[in-house]
C-alpha positions as CSV (number, residue, x, y, z in Angstrom):
1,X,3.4,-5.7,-66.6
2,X,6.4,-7.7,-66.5
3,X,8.0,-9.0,-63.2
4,X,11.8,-8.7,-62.8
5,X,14.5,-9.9,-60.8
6,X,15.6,-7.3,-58.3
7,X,19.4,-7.4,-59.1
8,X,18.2,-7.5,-63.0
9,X,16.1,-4.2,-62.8
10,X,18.6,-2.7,-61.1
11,X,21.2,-3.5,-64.1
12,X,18.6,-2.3,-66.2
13,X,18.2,1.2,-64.6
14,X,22.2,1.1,-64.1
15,X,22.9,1.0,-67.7
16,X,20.4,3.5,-68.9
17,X,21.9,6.1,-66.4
18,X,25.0,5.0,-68.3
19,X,23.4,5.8,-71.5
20,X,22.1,8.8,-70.4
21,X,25.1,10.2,-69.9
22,X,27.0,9.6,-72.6
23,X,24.4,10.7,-74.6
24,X,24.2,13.9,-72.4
25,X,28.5,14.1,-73.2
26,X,27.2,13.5,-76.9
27,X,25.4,16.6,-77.0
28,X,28.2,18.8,-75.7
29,X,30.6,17.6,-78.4
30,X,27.3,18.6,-81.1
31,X,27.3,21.4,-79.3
32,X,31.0,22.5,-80.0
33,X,30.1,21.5,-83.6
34,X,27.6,23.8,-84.0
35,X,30.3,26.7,-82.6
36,X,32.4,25.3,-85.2
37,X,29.5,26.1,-87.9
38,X,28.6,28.8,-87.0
39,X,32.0,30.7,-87.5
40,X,32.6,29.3,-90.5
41,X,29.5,29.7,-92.0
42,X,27.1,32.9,-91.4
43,X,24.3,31.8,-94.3
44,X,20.8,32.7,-93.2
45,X,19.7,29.2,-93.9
46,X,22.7,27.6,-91.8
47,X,21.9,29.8,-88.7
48,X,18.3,28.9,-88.6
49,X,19.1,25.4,-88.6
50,X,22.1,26.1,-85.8
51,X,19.1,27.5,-83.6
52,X,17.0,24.6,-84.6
53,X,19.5,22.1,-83.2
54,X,20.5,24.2,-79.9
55,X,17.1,24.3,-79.3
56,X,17.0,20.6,-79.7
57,X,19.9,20.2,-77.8
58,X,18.9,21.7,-74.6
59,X,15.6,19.8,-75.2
60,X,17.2,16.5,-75.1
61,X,19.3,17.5,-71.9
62,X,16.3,18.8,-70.3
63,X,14.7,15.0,-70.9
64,X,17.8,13.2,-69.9
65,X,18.0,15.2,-66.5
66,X,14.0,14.0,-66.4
67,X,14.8,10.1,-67.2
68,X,17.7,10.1,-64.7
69,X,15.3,11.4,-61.8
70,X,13.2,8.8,-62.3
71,X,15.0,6.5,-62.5
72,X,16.5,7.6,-59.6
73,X,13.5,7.2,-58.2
74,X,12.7,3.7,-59.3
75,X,16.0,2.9,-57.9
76,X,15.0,4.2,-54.7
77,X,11.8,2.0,-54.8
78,X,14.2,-1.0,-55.6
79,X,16.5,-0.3,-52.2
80,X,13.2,-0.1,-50.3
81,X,11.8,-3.5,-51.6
82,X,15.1,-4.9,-50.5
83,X,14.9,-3.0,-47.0
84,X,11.5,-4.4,-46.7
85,X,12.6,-7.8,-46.6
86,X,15.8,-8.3,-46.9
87,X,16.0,-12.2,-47.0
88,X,16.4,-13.9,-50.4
89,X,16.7,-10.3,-52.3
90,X,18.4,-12.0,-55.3
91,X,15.7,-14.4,-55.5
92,X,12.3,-11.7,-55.5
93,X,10.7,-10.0,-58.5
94,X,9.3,-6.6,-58.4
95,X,7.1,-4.8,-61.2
96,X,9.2,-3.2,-64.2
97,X,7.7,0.2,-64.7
98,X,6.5,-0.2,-67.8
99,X,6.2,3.6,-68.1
100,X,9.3,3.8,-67.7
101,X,10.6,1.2,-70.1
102,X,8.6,3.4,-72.7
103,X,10.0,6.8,-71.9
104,X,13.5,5.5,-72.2
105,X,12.6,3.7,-75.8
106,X,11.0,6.9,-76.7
107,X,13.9,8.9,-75.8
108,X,16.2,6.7,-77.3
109,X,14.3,6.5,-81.0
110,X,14.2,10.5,-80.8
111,X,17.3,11.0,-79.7
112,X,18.8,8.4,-82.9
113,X,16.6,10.4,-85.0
114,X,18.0,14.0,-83.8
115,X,21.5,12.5,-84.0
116,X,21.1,11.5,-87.6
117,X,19.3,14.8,-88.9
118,X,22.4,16.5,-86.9
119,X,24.8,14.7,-88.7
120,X,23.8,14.8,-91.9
121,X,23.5,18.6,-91.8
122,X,27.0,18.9,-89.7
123,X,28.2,17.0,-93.2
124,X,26.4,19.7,-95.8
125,X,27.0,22.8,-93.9
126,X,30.6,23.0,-94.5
């Protein structure tokens, strides 16, 4: 595992909140997009693939609401490390959660993936 900075791990898991939610504002606007389908196309074809996506949708929110906990939590670990010895903080390492480094890069690759499958049929269906 990889040791870093205090003040660098918690710009890490300050930015990937920050990602989370705009990717979790992302989804509403696909979300209206797939209203916007919907109406204006009723093919069988098109509304199995609208249910495909919501599905997906609330999928990918269900994660990001599971990513932000943790790190959340990790956060939380972070302010206790400090607590615990408050001298020098910018100066100490602490263990990156490696896990967690691997759910966010997961999450990330799927949710790319999702985005460019969503856009692509957001472009044919009309």
């Amino acid at each position: 595992m990889a040791e870093k900075y205090l003040n660098e791990l918690h710009k890490e898991y300050t930015k990937w909140v920050k990602h989370l939610n705009f990717y979790k504002d992302e989804i509403g606007t696909f979300k209206h997009r797939l209203e916007e389908i919907i109406t204006q196309n009723t093919k069988t074809e098109i509304t199995a693939q609208v249910e495909h996506f919501q599905n997906q949708f609330i999928r990918q929110n269900e994660v990001i609401d599971t990513l932000k906990h943790d790190i959340n939590a990790a956060e939380h670990k972070l302010v206790e490390n400090a607590k615990a010895n408050n001298v020098a903080t910018d100066h100490r390492k602490a263990e990156e959660d490696a896990a967690l480094v691997d759910q966010m890069t997961m999450f990330k690759k799927i949710y790319t993936d999702l985005k460019e499958e969503f856009t692509r049929f957001a472009a044919d269906a009309l």
